[in-house]
NUMIGU-847981 format. One record per residue (C-alpha): residue in one letter; chain; x, y, z. Coordinates in pm, 1 decimal. Layout:
BEGIN
[A A [X Y Z]],
...
***
This chain:
BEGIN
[X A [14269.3 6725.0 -336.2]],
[X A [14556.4 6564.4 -191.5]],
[X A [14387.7 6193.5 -130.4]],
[X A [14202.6 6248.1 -506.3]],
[X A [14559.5 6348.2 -688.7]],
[X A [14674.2 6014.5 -559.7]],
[X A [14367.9 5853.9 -705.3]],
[X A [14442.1 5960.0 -1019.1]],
[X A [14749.2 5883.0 -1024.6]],
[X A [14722.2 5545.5 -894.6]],
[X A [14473.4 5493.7 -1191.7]],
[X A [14649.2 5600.2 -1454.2]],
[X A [14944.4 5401.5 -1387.3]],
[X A [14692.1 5098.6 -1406.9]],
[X A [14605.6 5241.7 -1723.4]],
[X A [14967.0 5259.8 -1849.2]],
[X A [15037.7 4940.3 -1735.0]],
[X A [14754.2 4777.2 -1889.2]],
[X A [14852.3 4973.6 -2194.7]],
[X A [15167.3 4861.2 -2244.4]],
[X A [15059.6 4522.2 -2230.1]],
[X A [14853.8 4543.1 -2521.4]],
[X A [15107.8 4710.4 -2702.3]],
[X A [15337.6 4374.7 -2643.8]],
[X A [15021.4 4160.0 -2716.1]],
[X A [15022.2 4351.6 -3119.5]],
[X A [15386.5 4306.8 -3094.9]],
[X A [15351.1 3926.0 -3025.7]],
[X A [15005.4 3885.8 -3259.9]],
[X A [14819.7 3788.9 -2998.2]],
[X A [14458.0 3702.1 -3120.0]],
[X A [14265.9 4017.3 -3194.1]],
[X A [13967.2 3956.1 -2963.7]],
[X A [14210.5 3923.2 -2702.2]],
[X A [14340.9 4249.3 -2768.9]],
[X A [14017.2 4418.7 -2824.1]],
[X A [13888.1 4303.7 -2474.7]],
[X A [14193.1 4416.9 -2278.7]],
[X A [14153.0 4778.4 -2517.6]],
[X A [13778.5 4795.5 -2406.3]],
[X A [13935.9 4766.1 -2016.5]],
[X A [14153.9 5060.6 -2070.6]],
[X A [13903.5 5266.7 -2184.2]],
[X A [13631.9 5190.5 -1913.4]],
[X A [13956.4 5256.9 -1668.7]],
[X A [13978.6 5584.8 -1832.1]],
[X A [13664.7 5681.7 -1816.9]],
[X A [13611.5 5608.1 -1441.7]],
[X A [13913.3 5878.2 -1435.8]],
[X A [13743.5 6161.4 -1615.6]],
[X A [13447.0 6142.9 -1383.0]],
[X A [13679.3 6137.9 -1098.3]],
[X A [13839.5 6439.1 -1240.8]],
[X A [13531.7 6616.1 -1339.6]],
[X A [13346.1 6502.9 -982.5]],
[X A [13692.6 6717.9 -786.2]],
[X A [13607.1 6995.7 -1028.7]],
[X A [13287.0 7017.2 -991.5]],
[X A [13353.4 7043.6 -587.4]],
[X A [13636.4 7240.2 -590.5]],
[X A [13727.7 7499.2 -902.0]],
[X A [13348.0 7521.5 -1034.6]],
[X A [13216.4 7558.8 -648.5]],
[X A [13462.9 7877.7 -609.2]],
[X A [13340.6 8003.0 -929.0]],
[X A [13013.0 8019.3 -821.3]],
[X A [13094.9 8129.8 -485.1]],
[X A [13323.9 8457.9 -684.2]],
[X A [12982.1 8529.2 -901.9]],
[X A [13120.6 8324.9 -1198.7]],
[X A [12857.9 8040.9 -1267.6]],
[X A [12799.8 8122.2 -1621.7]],
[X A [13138.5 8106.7 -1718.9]],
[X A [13219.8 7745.9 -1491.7]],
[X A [12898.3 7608.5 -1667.7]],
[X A [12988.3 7704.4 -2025.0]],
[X A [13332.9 7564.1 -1944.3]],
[X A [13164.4 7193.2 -1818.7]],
[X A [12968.2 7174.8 -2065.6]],
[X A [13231.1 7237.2 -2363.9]],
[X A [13364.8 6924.3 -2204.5]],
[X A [13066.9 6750.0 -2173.4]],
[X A [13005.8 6811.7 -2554.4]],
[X A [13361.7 6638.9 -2660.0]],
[X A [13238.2 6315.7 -2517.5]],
***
């Protein structure tokens, strides 16, 4: 989890940074395709972190629930996710 964590991290700091660069791109009126291209990035780098996150719990927290006799419960749980996307 350890190595993954860091991942995420690592990711989402991207994210932030790329973020904050739009932010000073609307503060500067940069031109709005610009903007819009750099937005679409940020969301595609998101994204590649949600199936990152969902991929470790898949293998790790919905794995031991099957293993403890809980798979209804970890599948109901994935897919309430999986039905807010």
């Amino acid at each position: 989890m350890q190595v993954v964590k860091q991942q995420i991290i690592h990711r989402l700091k991207i994210s932030k940074g790329h973020l904050e660069k739009v932010i000073q791109m609307v503060e500067k009126n940069a031109y709005c395709i610009d903007i819009v291209h750099q937005l679409l990035a940020i969301q595609s780098a998101l994204k590649n972190v949600d199936e990152l996150i969902l991929e470790n719990h898949l293998k790790t927290c919905v794995s031991d629930s099957i293993k403890q006799g809980k798979s209804e419960e970890a599948i109901k749980e994935v897919m309430e996710v999986l039905k807010k996307k």
